[in-house]
C-alpha positions as CSV (number, residue, x, y, z in Angstrom):
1,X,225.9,77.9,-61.7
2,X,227.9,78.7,-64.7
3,X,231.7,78.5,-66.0
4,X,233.4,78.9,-68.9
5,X,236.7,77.5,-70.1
6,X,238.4,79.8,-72.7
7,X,239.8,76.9,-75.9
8,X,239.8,79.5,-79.1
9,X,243.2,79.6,-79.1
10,X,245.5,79.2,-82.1
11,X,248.2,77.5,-80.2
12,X,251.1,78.7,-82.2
13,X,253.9,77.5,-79.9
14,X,252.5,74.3,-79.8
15,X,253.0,73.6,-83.2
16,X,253.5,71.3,-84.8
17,X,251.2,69.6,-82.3
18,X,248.4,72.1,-83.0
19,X,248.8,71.7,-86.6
20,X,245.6,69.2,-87.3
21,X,244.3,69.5,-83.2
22,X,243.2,72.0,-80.9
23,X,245.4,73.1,-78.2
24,X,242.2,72.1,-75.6
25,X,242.8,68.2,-77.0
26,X,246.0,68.2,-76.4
27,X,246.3,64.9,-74.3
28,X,247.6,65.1,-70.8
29,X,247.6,61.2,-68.7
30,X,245.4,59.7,-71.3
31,X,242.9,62.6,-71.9
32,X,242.3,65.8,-73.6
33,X,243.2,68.9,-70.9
34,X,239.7,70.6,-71.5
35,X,238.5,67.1,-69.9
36,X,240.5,67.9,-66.7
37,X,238.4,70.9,-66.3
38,X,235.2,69.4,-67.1
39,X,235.2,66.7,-64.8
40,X,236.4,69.0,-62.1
41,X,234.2,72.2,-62.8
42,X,231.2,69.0,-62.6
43,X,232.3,67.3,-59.5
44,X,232.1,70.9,-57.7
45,X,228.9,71.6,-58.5
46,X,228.8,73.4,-61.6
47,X,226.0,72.6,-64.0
48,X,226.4,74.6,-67.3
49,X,229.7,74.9,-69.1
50,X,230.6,77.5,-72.0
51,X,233.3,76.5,-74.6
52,X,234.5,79.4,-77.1
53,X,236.2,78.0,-79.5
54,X,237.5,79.2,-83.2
55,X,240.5,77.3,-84.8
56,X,239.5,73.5,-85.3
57,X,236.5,73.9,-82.8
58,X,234.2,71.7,-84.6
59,X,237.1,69.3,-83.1
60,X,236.4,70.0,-80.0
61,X,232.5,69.5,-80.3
62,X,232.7,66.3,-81.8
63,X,234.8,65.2,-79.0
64,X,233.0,66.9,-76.1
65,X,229.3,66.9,-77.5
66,X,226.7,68.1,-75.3
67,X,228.1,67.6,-71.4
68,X,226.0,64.2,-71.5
69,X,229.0,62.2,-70.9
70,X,230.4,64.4,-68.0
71,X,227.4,64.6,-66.4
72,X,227.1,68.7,-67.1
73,X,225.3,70.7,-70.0
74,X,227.9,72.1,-72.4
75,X,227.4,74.8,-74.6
76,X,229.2,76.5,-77.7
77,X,230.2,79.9,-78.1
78,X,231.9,79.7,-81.5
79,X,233.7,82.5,-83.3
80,X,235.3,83.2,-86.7
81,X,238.5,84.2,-85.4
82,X,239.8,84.1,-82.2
83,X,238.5,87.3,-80.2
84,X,240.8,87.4,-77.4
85,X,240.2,86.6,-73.5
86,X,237.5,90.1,-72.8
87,X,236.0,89.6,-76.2
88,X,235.3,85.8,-75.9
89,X,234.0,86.4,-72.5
90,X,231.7,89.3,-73.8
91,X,230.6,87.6,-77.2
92,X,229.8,84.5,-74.7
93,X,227.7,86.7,-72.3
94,X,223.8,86.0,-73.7
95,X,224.8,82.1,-72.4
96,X,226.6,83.1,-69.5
97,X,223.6,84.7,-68.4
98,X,223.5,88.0,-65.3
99,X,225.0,86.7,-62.5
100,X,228.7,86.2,-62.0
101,X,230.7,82.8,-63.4
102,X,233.8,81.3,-63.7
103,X,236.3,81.0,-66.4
104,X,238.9,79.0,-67.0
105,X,241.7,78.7,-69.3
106,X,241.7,75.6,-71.6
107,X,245.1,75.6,-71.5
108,X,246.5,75.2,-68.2
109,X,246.8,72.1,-65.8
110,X,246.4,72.2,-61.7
111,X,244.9,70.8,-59.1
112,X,242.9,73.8,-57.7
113,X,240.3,72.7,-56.2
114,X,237.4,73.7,-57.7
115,X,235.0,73.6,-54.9
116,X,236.5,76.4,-53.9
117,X,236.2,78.1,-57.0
118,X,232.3,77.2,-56.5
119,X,231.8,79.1,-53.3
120,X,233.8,81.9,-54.1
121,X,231.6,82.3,-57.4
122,X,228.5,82.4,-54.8
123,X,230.2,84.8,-53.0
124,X,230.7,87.1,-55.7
125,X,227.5,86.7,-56.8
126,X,226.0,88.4,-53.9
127,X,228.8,91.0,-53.7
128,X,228.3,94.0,-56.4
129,X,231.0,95.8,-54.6
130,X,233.4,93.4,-56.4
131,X,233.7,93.1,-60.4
132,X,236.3,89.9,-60.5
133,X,238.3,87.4,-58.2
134,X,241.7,86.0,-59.6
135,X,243.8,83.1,-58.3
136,X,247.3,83.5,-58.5
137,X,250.7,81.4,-59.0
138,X,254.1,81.8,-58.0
139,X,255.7,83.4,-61.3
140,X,256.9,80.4,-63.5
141,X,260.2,80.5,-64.8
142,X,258.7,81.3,-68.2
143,X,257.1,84.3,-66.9
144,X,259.4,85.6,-64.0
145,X,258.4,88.9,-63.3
146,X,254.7,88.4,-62.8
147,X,251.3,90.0,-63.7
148,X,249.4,91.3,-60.3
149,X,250.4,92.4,-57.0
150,X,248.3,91.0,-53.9
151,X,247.6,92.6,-50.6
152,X,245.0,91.1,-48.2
153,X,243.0,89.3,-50.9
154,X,242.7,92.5,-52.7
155,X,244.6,93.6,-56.0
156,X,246.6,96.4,-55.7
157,X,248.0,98.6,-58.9
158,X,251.7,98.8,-57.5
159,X,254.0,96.9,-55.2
160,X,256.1,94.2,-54.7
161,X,256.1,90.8,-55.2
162,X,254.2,90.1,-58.5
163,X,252.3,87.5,-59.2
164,X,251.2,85.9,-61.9
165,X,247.3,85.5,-63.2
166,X,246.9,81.4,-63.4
167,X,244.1,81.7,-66.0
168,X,241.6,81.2,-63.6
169,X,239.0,83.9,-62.6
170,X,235.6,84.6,-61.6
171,X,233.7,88.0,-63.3
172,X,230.7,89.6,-62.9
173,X,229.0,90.0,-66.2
174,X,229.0,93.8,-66.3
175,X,232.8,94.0,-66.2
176,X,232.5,93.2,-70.1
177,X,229.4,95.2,-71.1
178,X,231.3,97.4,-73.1
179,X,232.4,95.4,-75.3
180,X,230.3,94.6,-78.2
181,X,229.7,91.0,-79.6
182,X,232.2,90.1,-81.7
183,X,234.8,92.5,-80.6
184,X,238.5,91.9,-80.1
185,X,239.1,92.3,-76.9
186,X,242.2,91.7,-74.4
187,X,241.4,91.1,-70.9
188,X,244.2,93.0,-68.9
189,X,243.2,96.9,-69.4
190,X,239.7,95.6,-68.0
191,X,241.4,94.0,-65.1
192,X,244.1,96.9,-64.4
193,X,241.0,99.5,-64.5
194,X,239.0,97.7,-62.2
195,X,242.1,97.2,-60.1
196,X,242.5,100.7,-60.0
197,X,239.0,101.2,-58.8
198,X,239.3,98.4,-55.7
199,X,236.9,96.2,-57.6
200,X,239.0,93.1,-57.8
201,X,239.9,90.3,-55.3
202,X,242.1,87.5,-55.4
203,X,243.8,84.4,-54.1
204,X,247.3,82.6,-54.1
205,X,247.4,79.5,-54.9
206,X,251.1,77.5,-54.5
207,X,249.7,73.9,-55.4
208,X,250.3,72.0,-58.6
209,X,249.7,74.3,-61.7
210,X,251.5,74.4,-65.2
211,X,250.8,76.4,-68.3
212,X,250.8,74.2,-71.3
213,X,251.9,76.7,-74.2
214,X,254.9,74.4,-75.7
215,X,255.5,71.0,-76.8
216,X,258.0,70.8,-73.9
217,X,256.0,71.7,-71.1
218,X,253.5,69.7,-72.3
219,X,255.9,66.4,-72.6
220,X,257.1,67.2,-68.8
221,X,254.0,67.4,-67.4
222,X,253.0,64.0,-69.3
223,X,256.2,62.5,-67.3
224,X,254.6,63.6,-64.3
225,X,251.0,63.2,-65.0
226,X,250.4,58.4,-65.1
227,X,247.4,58.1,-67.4
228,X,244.0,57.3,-66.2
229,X,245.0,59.2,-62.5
230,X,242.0,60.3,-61.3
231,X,242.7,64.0,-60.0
């Protein structure tokens, strides 16, 4: 089964941090945050892994390599310039293969359990009547007013309380065949039609889960976070 994490971000508010690193190296207890999902995406079963990757990203190889050390094949999905979330995803799709995977977002940090994230990839796998499963967060105070509103595990297009997409989803590849490679391409008009449609399912998930886009957030969660922790 297949994942991808999504690490061709720019990284802007991280800099100066993200100045001569990627934002996926960024060190959180003693290792990079991409390694947090690696590990994890490996211990629950997953056995292929797709990194994009555009600014820095022969960084990110060098560091990562082939999967050998995590016990999991890693492959590269580079582009020139960043392509966005729907365009990485669709330029990634000839190594992602025709059956439904999961992605991830290089840089967040949470302990989801991603064995759960396994099964439910298996379950949408078998299920054509569903184009994508989200698993959402209580809105941060960063981001307060939320992205999706959930009824009964399903998505709904209006409604209240909103919350808010934690970077981690599962899509069935078809949900990005109109994009062509190499296209720029946001994710949330893909998402809000499919929504519209009934096609996508999701979760809520109130454990441990932070979204590393600034130097601060980052240095918090290091307070938090004792190096070497096994998670």
């Amino acid at each position: 089964m297949k994942a991808m994490i999504l690490a061709a971000g720019r990284g802007e508010r991280m800099r100066p941090l993200t100045d001569t690193m990627p934002k996926a190296l960024l060190s959180v207890g003693g290792k990079p945050l991409i390694a947090w999902h690696i590990e994890k995406l490996a211990l629950a079963g997953f056995d292929q892994i797709v990194i994009n990757h555009a600014y820095l990203g022969h960084m990110i190889e060098a560091r990562l390599g082939n999967g050998e050390n995590f016990n999991i094949d890693i492959l590269y999905s580079p582009e020139t310039t960043a392509l966005e979330t729907a365009g990485g995803i669709a330029n990634a799709l000839a190594l992602l293969g025709e059956r439904a995977f999961a992605v991830i977002n290089a840089d967040i940090f949470c302990d989801f359990d991603f064995r759960d994230l396994h099964a439910e990839t298996l379950m949408l796998q078998d299920d054509p009547s569903r184009g994508a499963h989200l698993v959402l967060v209580d809105n941060p105070a960063h981001h307060p007013d939320g992205d999706f509103v959930l009824r009964d595990r399903r998505l709904v297009p209006e409604g209240a309380p909103r919350l808010t997409f934690s970077g981690i989803g599962i899509y069935r590849p078809e949900l990005f065949h109109a994009i062509a490679r190499g296209e720029k391409a946001p994710l949330a008009p893909l998402l809000r039609a499919g929504i519209a449609q009934g096609l996508v399912t999701g979760e809520h998930f109130s454990g441990r889960w932070t979204d590393v886009g600034t130097p601060a957030r980052l240095e918090q969660l290091n307070q938090a976070i004792p190096p070497n922790v096994i998670h």
